[in-house]
C-alpha positions in Angstrom: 16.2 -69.9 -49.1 16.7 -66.4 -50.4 20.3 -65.4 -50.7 21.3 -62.3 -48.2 22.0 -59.2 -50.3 25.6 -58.3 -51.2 27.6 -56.6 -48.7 28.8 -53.1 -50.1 32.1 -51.4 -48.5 32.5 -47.9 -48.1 35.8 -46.9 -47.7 36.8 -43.3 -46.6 40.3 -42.4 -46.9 41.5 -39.3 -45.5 45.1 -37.8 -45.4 45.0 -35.2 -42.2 47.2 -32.2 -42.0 50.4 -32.7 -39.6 49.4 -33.4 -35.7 45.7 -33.3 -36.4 45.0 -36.8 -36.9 43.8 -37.6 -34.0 41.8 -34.6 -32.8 40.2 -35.7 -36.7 39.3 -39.2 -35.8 37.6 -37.9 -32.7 35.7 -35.4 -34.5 34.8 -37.8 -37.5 33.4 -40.1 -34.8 31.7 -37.9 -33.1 29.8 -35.6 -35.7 30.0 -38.0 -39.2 29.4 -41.2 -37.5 25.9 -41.0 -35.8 24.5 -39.9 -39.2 25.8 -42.9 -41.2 25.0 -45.3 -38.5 21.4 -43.5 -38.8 21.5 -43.7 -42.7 22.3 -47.8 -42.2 25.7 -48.1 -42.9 27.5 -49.8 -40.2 31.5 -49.4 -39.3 33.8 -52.4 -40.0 36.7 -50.5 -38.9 39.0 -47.4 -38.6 42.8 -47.8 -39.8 45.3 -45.1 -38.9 48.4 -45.5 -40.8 51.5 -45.0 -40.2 50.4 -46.6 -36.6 51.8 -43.9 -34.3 49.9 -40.0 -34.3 52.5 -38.1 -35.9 53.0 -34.2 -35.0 55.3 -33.1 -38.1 53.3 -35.7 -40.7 50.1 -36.3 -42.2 48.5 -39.7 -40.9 45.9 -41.3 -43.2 42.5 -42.2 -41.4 40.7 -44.7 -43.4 37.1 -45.5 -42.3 35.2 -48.6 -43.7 31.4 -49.2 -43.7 29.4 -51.5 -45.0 25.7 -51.9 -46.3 23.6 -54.7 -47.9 22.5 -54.3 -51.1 22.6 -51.3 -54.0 19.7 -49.9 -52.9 20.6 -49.3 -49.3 23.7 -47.8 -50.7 21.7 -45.4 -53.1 18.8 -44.7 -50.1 22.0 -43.9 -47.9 23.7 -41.6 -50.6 20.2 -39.7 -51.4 19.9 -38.7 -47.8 23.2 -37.7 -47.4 23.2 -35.7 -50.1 20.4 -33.9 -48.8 21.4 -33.5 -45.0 23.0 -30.1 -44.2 24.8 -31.9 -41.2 26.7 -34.2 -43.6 27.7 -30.9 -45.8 28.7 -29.1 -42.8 30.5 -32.0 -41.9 32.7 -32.6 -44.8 33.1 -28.7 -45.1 34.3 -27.9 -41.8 36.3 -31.3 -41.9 37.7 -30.2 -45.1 40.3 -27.3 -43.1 41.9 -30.3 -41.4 42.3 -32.7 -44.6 45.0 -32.4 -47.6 43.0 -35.0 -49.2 40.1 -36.9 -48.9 38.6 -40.1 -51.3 36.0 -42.4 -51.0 35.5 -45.9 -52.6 32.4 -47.6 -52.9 33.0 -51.4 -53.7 31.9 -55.1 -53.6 33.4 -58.6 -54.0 33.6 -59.4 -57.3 31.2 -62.0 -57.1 28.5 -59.5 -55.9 29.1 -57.1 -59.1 26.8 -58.2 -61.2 24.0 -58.3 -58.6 25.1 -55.2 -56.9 24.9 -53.6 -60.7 21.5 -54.9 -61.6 19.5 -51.6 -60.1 
């Protein structure tokens, strides 16, 4: 039986300027979304924290995806990288962030198999 490749987590984390958070999330769904789901990542799940849309705070949207494998991780980076949607994306979504990061991870027993490209 061959083992199933590692599952790989993308992790977007995005603090949204005050009473925009939600307007965000809808826009992040709408136009970022479709392309990744294209690319082959798949959403785990969307966190909005504190759990309430504030009006005079920033919420942070976090977005999760995940992936098997390295490679479809570095296929899926490579084409993004190259779409001007996904630039678009990120610049327009950029006036409605304070911050944005993104994580790329594994469990740690998938490192050394998720390292081996």
């Amino acid at each position: 039986m061959v083992a199933a490749e590692p599952i790989v987590y993308i992790v977007d984390e995005m603090v949204v300027t005050p009473g925009r958070a939600r307007a965000f999330l809808a826009a992040y769904l709408e136009r970022y979304a479709p392309g990744a789901i294209a690319r082959g990542l798949t959403l785990d799940r969307v966190l909005v924290s504190p759990p309430v849309w504030l009006e005079d705070q920033s919420n942070t949207v976090s977005v999760s995806w995940t992936l098997r494998g390295a490679r479809a991780w570095w296929h899926q980076s490579l084409l993004a990288r190259h779409d001007a949607d996904v630039l678009r994306w990120w610049e327009d979504a950029d006036e409605l962030l304070t911050t944005r990061r993104r994580t790329v991870s594994c469990s740690p027993a998938d490192v050394e198999v998720v390292a081996d490209v």
